[in-house]
N, C-alpha and C positions, 0 to 999 in steps of 0.2 A: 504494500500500500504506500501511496506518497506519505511524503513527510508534508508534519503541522508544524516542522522548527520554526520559533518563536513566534508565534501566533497566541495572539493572546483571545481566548475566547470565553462567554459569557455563557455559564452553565442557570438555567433559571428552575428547574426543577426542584421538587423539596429538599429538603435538608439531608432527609434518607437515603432520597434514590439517588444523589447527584452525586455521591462517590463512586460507584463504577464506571459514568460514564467519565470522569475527572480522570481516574488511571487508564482509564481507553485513552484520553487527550493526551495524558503527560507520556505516555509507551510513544508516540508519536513525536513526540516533540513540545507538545502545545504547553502554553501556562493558561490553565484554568480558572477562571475570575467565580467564586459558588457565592451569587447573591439567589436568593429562592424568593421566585415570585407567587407559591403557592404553597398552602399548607393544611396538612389534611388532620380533621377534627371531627368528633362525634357527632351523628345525626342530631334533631331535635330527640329523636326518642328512638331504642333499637326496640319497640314492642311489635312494628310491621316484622321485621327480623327474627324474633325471638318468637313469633308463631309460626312464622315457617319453618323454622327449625323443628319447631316442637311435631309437624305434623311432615315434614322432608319425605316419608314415602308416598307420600301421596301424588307427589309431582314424577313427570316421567321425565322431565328435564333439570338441568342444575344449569344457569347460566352466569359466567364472570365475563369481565368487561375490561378487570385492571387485575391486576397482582395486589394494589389493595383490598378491592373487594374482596377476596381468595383470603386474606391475612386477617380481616374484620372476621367474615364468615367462620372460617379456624377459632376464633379467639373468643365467639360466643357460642359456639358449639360444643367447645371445651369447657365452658363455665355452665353451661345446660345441662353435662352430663355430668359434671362433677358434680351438681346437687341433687340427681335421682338417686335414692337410695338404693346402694346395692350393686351399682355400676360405676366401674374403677374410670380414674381422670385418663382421660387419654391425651398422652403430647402427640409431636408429628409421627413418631415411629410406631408407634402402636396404636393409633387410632384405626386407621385399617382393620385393627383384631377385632376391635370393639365394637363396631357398626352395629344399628339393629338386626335383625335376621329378616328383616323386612327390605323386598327388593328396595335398593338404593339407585335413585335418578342416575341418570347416563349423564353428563357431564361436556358442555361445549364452552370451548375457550375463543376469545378473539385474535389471538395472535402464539408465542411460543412463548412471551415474558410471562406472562399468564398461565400457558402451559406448565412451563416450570415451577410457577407458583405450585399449582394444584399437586405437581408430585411432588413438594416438597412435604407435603401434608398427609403423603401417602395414600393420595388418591388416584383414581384412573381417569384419563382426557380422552374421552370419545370421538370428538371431532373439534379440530380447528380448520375453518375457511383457508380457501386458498388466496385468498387477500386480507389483513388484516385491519379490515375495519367492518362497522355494525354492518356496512349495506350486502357485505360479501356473508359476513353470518347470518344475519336473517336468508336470503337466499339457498344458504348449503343447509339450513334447518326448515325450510318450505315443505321437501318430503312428509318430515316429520307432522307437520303440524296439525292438522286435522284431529280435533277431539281430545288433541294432547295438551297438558297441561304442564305450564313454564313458570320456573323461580329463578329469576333474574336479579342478582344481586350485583346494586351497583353503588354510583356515588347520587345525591341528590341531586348535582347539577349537568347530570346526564342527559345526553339528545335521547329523544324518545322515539325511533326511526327503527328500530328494535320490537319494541313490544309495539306499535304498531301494526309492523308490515305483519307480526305474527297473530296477531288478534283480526289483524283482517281476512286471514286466510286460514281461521276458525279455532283456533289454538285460546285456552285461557291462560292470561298471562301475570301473574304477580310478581311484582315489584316491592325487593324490598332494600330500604337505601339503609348501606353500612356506613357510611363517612360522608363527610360534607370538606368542601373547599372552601378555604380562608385563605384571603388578600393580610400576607405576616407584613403589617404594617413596619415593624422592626429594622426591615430590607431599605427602607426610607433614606437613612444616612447614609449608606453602602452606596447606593444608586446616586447620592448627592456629589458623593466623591469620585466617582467612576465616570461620571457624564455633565458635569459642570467645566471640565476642562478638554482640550482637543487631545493634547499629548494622553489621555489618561484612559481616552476610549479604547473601548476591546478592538479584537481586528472582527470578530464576530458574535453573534449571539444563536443560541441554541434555543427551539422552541420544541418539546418534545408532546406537549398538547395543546389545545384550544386555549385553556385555563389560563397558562404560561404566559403566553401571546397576551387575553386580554387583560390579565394582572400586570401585566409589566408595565403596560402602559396605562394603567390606572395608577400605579404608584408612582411613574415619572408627571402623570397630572399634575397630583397631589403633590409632588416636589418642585412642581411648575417647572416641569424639565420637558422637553419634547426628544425623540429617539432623534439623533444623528442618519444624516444623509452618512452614504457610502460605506457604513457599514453591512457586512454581510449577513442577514437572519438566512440562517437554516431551519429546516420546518422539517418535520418528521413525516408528514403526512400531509393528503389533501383537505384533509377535515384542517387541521392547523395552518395550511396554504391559504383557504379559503378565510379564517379567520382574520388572518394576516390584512388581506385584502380588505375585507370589510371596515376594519379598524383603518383601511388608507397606506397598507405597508405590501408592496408587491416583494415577495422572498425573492433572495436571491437564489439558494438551492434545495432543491425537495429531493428527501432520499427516495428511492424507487419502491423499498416498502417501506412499513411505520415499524423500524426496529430502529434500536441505537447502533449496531453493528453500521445498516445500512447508512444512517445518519451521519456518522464517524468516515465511512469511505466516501459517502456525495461531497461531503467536505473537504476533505484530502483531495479528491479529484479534482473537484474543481477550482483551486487551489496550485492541482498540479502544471 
């Protein structure tokens, strides 16, 4: 892959997920700027969540959306079982053991970050679409859907293009939201000093969802800062391309699919 030697680029992702894509940058060459322009926090209430749980064979589908959802979903399914009497806590390696004996939903993922979530939980991924985003999974769950019934756990400020397309095409769909996205006001000073001066701007910035895109520039608002001409946004996707646009910001490079891997080589490419 080319080289990112000394390119200095602007990682906006939360605080969590922005370390792997940081040593993807630094393995290359790049210096990584990690200001996070999102941050993920509890629904208003996990009780939509904690009855699907409670009643999970009922559904003949299990749906994730992020590697968070997957991480929420885990963390109150383990706090469910650990209060039935009689049935041992289960972590990631043993929860497989533990399952009800009740058939358990089939399991469809939107991409392989999310994949990898689910097995790290030691569960089974049925089907991931051949394009990683919701329009490509509703489409490869179409088959399915007729009479079948979907738990769809996702974030609250999720495009609904999903349970849609599958409720139009007879499927009952519930939605239950594990986490919510917050604008980390905190990011404020970081953003003051990174883009109040010319020498001090990145050589690029990284947008790896919608959310990214329109937090960033809700918090340069708020800083009365506007995003610099000639910097390079890369966009993971066309869902984040199109946001781009809308907010008035035509990307410079959109990886071919919505992975960081790919994200990481559009850049270096185009670069090269």
């Amino acid at each position: 892959m080319p080289s990112l030697t000394n390119k200095r680029i602007l990682i906006t992702r939360t605080r969590h997920q922005a370390s792997d894509l940081a040593a993807q940058l630094e393995a290359l060459g790049a210096t990584p700027v990690l200001i996070p322009t999102i941050e993920i926090i509890s629904p208003t209430t996990y009780a939509p969540l904690d009855a699907a749980l409670s009643q999970l064979d009922s559904y003949d589908w299990l749906l994730f959306t992020s590697a968070n959802a997957v991480e929420v979903f885990h963390q109150r399914r383990n706090s469910q079982t650990a209060t039935t009497p009689g049935v041992p806590y289960p972590d990631s390696r043993t929860w497989a053991f533990t399952r009800p004996r009740k058939p358990f939903p089939r399991i469809a993922v939107i991409g392989p970050a999310t994949a990898k979530a689910v097995q790290s939980i030691g569960l089974t991924v049925d089907l991931v679409p051949p394009h990683y985003i919701a329009e490509s999974l509703a489409e490869s769950l179409l088959p399915e859907t007729p009479g079948r019934s979907f738990l769809l756990v996702r974030a609250t400020e999720a495009r609904d293009h999903l349970p849609e397309i599958l409720t139009a095409a007879g499927a009952t769909v519930t939605i239950a939201e594990a986490y919510r996205n917050q604008i980390p006001t905190e990011s404020i000073p970081a953003l003051q000093r990174l883009f109040s001066n010319a020498p001090n701007y990145p050589d690029a910035i990284t947008f790896t969802s919608a959310s990214t895109a329109r937090n960033l520039i809700a918090l340069l608002e708020t800083a009365n800062l506007t995003l610099p001409p000639n910097i390079t946004l890369a966009s993971i996707g066309p869902i984040t391309s199109q946001t781009l646009r809308d907010l008035g910001h035509e990307p410079t490079v959109e990886a071919p699919e919505p992975t960081i891997p790919a994200l990481i080589h559009a850049l270096a490419t185009y670069w090269s």
